[in-house]
C-alpha positions in Angstrom: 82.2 -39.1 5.9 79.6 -39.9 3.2 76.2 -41.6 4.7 75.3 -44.8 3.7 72.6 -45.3 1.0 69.8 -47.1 3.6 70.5 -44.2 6.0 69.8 -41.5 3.3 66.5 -43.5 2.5 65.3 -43.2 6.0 65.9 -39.6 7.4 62.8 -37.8 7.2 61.2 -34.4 8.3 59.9 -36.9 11.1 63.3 -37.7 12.2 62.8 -41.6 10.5 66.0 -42.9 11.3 67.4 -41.9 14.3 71.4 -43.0 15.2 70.9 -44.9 18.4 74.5 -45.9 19.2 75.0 -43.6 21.8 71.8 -45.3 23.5 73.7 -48.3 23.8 76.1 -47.7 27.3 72.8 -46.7 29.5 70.9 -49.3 28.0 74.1 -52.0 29.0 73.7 -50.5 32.9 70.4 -50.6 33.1 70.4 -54.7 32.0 73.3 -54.8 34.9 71.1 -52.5 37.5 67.8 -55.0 37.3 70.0 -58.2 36.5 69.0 -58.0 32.6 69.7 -59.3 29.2 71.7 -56.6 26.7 72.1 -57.7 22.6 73.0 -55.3 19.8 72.5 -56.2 16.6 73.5 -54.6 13.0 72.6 -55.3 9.7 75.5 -56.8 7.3 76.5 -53.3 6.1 76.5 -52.2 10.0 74.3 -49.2 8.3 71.6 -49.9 10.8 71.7 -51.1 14.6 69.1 -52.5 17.0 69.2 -52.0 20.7 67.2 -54.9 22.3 67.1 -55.7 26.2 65.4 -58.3 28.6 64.7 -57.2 31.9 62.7 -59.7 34.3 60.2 -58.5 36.9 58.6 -61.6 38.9 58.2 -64.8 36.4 57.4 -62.3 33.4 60.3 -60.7 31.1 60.1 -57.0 29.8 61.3 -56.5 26.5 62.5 -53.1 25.2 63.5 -53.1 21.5 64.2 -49.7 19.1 66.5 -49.4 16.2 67.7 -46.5 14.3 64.7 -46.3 12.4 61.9 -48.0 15.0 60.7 -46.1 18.1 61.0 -47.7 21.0 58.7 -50.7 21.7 58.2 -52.6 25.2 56.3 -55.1 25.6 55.3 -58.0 28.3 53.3 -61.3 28.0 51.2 -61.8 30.8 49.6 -65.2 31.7 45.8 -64.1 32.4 42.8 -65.5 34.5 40.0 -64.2 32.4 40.2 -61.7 28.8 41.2 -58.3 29.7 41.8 -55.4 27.0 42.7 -51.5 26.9 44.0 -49.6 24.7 45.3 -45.9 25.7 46.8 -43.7 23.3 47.5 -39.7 22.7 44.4 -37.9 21.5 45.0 -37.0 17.6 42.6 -36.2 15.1 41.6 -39.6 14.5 41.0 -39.7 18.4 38.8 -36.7 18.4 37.0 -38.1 15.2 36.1 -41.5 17.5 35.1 -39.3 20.0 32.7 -37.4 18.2 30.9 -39.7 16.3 30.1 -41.7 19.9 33.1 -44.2 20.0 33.7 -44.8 23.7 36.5 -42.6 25.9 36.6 -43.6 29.0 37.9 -41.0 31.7 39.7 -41.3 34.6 38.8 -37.6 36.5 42.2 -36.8 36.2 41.6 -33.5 34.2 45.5 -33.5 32.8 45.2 -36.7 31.7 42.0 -37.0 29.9 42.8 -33.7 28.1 46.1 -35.7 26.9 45.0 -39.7 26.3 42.0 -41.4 24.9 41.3 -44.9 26.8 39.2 -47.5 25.3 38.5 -50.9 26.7 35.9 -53.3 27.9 36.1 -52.9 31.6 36.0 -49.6 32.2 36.1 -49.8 35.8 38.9 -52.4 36.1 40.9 -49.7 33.8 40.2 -46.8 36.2 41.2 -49.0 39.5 44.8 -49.2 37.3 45.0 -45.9 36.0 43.9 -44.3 39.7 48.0 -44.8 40.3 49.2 -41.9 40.4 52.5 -42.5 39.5 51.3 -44.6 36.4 50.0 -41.6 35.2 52.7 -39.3 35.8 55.1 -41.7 34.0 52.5 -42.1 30.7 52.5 -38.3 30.6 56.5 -36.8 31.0 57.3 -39.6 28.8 55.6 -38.7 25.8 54.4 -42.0 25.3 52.0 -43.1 22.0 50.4 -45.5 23.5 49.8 -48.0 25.8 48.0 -51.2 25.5 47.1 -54.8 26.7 45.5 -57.1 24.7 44.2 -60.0 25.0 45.4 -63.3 23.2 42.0 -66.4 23.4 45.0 -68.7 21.5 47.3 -69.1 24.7 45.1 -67.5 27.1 47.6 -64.2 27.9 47.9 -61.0 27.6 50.5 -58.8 25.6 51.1 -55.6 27.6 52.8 -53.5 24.8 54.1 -49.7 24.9 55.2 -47.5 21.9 57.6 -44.4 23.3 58.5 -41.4 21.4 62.3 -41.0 20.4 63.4 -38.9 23.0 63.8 -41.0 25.3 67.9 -40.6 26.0 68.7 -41.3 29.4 69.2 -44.3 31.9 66.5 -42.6 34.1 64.1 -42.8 31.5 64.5 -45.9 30.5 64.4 -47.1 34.0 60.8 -45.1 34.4 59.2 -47.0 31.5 60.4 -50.3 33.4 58.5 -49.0 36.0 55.7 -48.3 34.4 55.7 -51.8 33.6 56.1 -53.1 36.8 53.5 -51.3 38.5 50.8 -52.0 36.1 51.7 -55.8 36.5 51.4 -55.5 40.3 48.2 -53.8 40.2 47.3 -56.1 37.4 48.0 -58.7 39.9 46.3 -57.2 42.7 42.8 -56.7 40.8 43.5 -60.6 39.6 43.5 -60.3 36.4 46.5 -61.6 35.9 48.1 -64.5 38.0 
């Protein structure tokens, strides 16, 4: 069958667009498993699809959204007792730039870890007392994830805890980690009080 026009303007040598249909039955179970919200949506043409689902955890709601040509994107509003920031992403060349010419990294003394993810932020200790979870860790690095951040909105007074995960993530367990993920930060989040 001939491809569409759109989908021939998105595949690149960087796998741009990506057919997530096959995505959509382990997404469907996971929204049943934790009592969630599943949608698909496709353009007019039907050339391109979006997978989006809700999933609460306490009075927040976790969103995970990725279409066939956006990675996958999760992201959480938080309400917040004070401002908070980080910002943790996989050490590039721009990275390694920042580090050189003085920009700060902070490190946790997890020697895997701090090879892998540069970690900016205000509160440096607050950040370590999050990222000393172990399993928080473990779940940043098998899941290939860009980055991670939480920044702080003065407008409303929250937070948006916000995740951007490679393509590869093709399974229900993965998914389910990444919810995780989630889910502990905001308990530990909770548990330092910087969120209420």
């Amino acid at each position: 069958m001939k491809e569409s026009i759109l989908k021939r303007m998105f595949i690149t040598r960087s796998q741009g667009f990506i057919n997530i249909s096959e995505k959509r039955d382990f997404w469907k179970e996971l929204a049943k498993d934790y009592n969630g919200i599943f949608n698909s949506k496709q353009t007019v043409a039907r050339d391109l699809e979006s997978l989006i689902l809700k999933i609460p955890y306490k009075q927040y709601l976790i969103k995970f959204t990725e279409s066939d040509t956006h990675p996958l994107k999760i992201n959480c509003k938080l309400n917040v007792n004070y401002k908070f920031n980080f910002y943790i992403s996989r050490k590039d060349t721009l990275e390694k730039l920042l580090t050189f010419f003085g920009s700060q990294n902070i490190r946790v003394g997890d020697h895997s870890f701090d090879k892998k993810y540069f970690i900016q932020g205000e509160n440096p200790d607050l950040i370590k007392k999050i990222l000393i979870i172990n399993r928080i860790k473990t779940i940043l690095l098998s899941n290939n994830i860009f980055s991670y951040n939480c920044k702080y909105k003065k407008k409303d007074e929250t937070i948006q805890l916000t995740s951007l995960v490679s393509r590869t993530v093709n399974s229900k367990s993965e998914l389910s980690e990444l919810y995780e993920l989630f889910c502990l930060t905001i308990d530990e989040m909770k548990k330092l009080n910087i969120i209420n």
